[in-house]
Residue, then its C-alpha position, 0 to 999 in steps of 0.5 A: x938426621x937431616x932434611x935429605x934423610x926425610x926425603x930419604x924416607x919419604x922414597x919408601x915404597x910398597x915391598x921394601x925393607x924398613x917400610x913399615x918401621x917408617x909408616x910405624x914411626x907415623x903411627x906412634x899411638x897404634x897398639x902394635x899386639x894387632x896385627x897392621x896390613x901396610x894398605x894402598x890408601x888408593x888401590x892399587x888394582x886401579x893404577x893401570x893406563x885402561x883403568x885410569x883412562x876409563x876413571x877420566x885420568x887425563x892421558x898426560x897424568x897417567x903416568x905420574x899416578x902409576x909411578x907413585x902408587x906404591x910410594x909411602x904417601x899412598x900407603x898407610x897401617x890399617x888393622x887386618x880386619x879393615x883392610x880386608x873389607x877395604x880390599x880393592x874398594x874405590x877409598x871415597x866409597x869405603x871412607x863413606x861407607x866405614x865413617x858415615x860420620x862426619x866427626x869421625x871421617x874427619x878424624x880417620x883423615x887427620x890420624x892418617x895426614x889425609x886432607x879433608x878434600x875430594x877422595x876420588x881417584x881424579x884427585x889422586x895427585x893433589x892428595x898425595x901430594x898433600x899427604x906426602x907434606x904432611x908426612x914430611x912435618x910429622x917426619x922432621x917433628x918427629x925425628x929432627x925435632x922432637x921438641x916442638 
């Protein structure tokens, strides 16, 4: 395996076969006898041109975000059960309210290769952008170089 079967990987999207084997080798610790949901981290219900706009979306990012909502570096394994009571909540706001702690908040975003930054909608891009990295290191560790 070779850094163009990373990239490989990290093109997985929402729906497609073998997603959740890849989002399960990101998550080697979980107890696979649950049962896990493959979550939109931001909902997708949120991805359209009007709700994006309305959110303060710049017109020429609209586009960019729509297109990578459904990409691996805006999904991620969550129990049934929280999923459920995240289902379609702004990810700020359900963050806040399930992990009022702070300790805890910040070790929900380091299981999941979240950045400790703004969560809000209009900081979509610099997020996934940064997760995406960190799922790339986690991925190359993993997989080409399980030594280090």
């Amino acid at each position: 395996m070779g850094p163009e079967d990373i990239e490989s990987l990290l093109d997985y999207e929402y729906g497609q076969t073998y997603l959740f084997s890849v989002l399960a080798i990101l998550y080697p610790t979980l107890d696979y006898r649950n049962k896990f949901h493959v979550d939109h981290i931001f909902p997708k219900h949120v991805f359209t041109a009007s709700k994006l706009k309305n959110r303060g979306v710049p017109d020429d990012q609209v586009w960019s975000y729509i297109l990578k909502r459904d990409s691996l570096a805006n999904l991620q394994l969550l129990e049934g059960l929280p999923n459920q009571e995240k289902s379609g909540k702004d990810f700020d706001k359900w963050l806040l309210e399930t992990f009022p702690d702070e300790d805890e908040r910040r070790d929900y975003l380091r299981k999941h290769y979240l950045p400790e930054t703004d969560m809000n909608i209009g900081n979509f891009l610099q997020v996934f952008a940064e997760r995406e990295e960190r799922l790339r290191k986690q991925l190359v560790r993993v997989l080409i170089s399980p030594s280090t």
